[in-house]
N, C-alpha and C positions, 0 to 999 in steps of 0.2 A: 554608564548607568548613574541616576541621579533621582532624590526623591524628588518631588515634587510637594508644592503646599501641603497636600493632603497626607502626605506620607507615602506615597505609592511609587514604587520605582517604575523610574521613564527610561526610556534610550534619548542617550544626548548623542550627537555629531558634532564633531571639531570640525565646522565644513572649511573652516581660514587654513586651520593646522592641514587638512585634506589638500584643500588648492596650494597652498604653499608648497607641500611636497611633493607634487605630483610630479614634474620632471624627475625623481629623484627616483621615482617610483616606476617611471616607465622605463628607466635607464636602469634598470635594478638587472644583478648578472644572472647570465642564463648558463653559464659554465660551473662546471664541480667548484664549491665553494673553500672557502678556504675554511679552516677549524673557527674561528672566531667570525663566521658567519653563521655558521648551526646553528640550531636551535635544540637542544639533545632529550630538551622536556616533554611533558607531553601538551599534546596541540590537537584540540577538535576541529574539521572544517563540520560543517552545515552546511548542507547544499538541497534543495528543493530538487523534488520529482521529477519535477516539467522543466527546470530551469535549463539551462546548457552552460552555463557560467564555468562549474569547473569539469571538465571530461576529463574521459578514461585517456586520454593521452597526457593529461597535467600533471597525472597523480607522480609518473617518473623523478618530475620536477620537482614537486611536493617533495618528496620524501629525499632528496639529495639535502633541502634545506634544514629538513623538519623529518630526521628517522622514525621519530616515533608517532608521527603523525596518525591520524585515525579519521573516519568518515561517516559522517552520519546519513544518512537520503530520507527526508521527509517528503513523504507520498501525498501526492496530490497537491504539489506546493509550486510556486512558481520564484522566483529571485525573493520576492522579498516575505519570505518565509514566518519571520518573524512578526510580523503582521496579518498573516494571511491564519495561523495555527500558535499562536501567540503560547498556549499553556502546553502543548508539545514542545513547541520551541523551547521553554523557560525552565518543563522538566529535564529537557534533553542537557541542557548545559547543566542544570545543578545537578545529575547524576553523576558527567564530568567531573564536575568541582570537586564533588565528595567521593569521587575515586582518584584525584589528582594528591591529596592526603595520603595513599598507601603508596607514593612514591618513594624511591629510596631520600634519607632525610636532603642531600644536594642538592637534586632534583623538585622535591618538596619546598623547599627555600627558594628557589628561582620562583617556582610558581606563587608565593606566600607575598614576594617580594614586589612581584610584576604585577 
C-alpha cells in the first residue's frame, strides 16, 4: 500500500521481489510444519465468490500453517476482488485491522510489527 501524489492509497506489487521468489514459493512445504514455521497470529484470506483460487480442500493446509486463520468470501467477486468491490474489499480488511488490536499484547506486536 502506497500513497500516491494525490494522497490516495494505491496497491503496489513487488513484481521483481514476486519473480525472484517464486521457486521458493512453489517449493514451499506441504507437510505438518515445524513451530517456527507457524504463524500463530491472526491472518485474513479474502477470497472471491466466483474465484476457485482457494477451495474447501486448502483450508486443511491453511490452517496447519496459519491456526488462527479466518475467511472471508466476497459474493459476486471473481480473483481479483479487490478491484472488482474495491470499498467491500477496503472495509473488509480494516474491520480486520481494528479487531487485530484486541489481540493478546504478543500476538498484537507480531501484527504492529509486520
Amino acid at each position: 500500500l502506497q500513497r500516491d501524489d494525490a494522497g490516495i492509497l494505491r496497491w503496489r506489487f513487488d513484481l521483481r521481489g514476486i519473480r525472484g521468489a517464486y521457486p521458493a514459493l512453489l517449493a514451499a512445504p506441504y507437510s505438518a510444519p515445524q513451530a517456527a514455521q507457524m504463524y500463530p497470529g491472526p491472518v485474513l484470506f479474502i477470497k472471491g465468490g466466483a474465484s476457485d483460487y482457494i477451495q474447501d480442500r486448502d483450508w486443511p493446509a491453511i490452517k496447519t500453517f496459519f491456526p488462527a486463520a479466518e475467511i472471508t468470501v466476497m459474493p459476486h467477486c471473481g480473483h481479483w476482488l479487490h478491484a472488482e468491490k474495491p470499498e467491500l474489499f477496503n472495509g473488509i480488511v480494516a474491520h480486520f485491522l481494528a479487531l487485530a488490536g484486541q489481540y493478546e499484547p504478543a500476538v498484537r506486536d507480531m501484527v504492529n510489527e509486520g
